[in-house]
C-alpha positions, 0 to 999 in steps of 0.5 A: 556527452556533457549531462544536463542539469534539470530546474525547477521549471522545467520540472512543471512539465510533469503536468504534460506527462500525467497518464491518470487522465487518460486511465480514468475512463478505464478505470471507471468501466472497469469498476462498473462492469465488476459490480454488474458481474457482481450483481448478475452472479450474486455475489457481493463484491460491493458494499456500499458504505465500504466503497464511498469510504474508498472513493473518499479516501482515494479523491482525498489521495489523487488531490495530496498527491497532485500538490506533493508532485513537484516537491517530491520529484523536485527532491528527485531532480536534486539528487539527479543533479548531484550524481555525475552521472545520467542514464540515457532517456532511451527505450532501455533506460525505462526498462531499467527504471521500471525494475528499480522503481519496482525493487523499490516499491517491494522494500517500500511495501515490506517495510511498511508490514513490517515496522509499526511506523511505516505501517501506520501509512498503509494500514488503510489499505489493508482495512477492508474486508472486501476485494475489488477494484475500489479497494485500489484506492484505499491508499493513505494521506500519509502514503507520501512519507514513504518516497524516501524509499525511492531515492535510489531510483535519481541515485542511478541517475534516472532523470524524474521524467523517467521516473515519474512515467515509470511510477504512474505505469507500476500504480495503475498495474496495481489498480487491475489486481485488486479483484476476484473476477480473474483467478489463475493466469497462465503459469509463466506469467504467475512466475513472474508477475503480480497476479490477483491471485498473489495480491488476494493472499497478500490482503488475506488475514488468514495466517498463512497469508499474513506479510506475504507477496509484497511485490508491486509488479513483479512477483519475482521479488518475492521469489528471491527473498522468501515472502512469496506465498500461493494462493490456496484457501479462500483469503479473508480479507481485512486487518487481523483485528478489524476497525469497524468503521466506514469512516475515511478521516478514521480509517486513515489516521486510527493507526497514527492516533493509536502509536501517539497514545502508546508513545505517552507511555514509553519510558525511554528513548530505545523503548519508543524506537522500538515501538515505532520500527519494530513490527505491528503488535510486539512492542507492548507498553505498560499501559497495554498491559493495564488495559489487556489486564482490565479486558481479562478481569472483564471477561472473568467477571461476566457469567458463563452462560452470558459468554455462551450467548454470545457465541 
């Protein structure tokens, strides 16, 4: 059977297959029912401040992401177009699209930990210092930039239909392990799949926890590269140096302002590479050493019993 190419404009029909519409209703009572047991058992999985900047960040996300649509499944269909071959739309090719596109989220997810650039598009995520449903949409603006990693998926010859179907499905499963309501699942299912419980040690900051359980929907990735981690201790939650803000346009962009800064003084082209792609905070500039060098002659300056009160 001759492979049929796909336009552009038949690519507008990815409107007709948007799931998010009919998720949202879940997703909300899924959100109200987490504060109210929150509210019942006393707890605080909610702060306010902390999730308005959620939901602005992740409106600001839904609306990015609906215009980028076409454009970005639009460089899917070209490459889909090149390949002389076709995956058929049948029941197993969704299968062995969703397990590409997974494998492809875990790299995604890994390098963006472990590269200052690509970090810089997934630090929001990690910015809050709570762990609930809200914290699902704290995806960045600049998110986008990391499709690039999901080329492979047209390159298989998995049509953008397919694709972007399988994408909503491995989002929306992101949104149900963001929570502390659930603990421990049964053991095959923690074997195989993400769980809450592997997702809260990943947005842990307690050192066992740091760059571990990339996995998007299967844990097995993890498995079989060596990043998978239990958890064990309470995970606490947020950046190993924390923002302090509830500003969504800061919460986004701080990373990126940071880099910019740090690049003005790099003195050659292999230093910046290196800034940019080697992992978060083991690159250090000139000018970050003048500053560290400042904080420390700060420290020594301030009396000792001045320091003692504020411990």
């Amino acid at each position: 059977m001759e492979k049929q190419l796909i336009t552009f404009d038949q690519l507008q029909h990815l409107d007709d297959l948007t799931l998010m519409q009919y998720a949202i209703p879940i997703i909300v009572l899924s959100v109200v029912a987490e504060w109210l047991v929150g509210v019942y058992k006393r707890r605080d999985y909610y702060h306010k401040k902390d999730f308005m900047a959620a939901l602005t960040i992740g409106g600001v996300n839904a609306i990015l992401g609906g215009l980028l649509k076409i454009w970005l499944f639009g460089i899917a269909m070209v490459i889909y177009n090149m390949v002389p071959w076709a995956l058929p739309r049948v029941w197993w090719g969704y299968i062995v699209c969703f397990v590409a596109v997974d494998f492809c989220r875990y790299w995604a997810h890994r390098l963006a930990h472990e590269q200052r650039f690509w970090w810089a598009t997934h630090v929001t995520h990690h910015s809050s210092e709570k762990m609930n449903f809200s914290v699902s949409f704290r995806t960045g603006w600049t998110q986008h930039l990391k499709f690039v990693f999901f080329i492979p998926v047209p390159l298989l010859g998995i049509d953008p239909f397919t694709f972007f179907i399988c994408h909503q499905v491995a989002v929306l499963y992101q949104f149900f392990v963001h929570t502390e309501l659930i603990k421990k699942l049964p053991k095959p299912i923690e074997y195989i799949f993400v769980t809450p419980s592997h997702h809260r040690a990943h947005h842990g900051s307690n050192p066992e926890y740091i760059d571990k359980n990339y996995g998007s929907t299967f844990i097995i990735w993890d498995r079989l590269f060596g990043t998978f981690v239990p958890e064990q201790e309470k995970p606490v939650y947020g950046l190993t140096k924390p923002v302090n803000s509830f500003n969504p346009i800061y919460l986004v962009f701080h990373e990126w302002i940071d880099i910019w800064h740090d690049l003005k003084y790099v003195k050659s082209p292999s230093e910046a590479f290196q800034l940019l792609f080697k992992p978060p905070g083991t690159v250090v500039t000139e000018h970050q050493r003048q500053e560290q060098q400042q904080t420390n002659e700060h420290v020594e300056m301030v009396p000792q019993e001045q320091l003692l009160s504020y411990k």
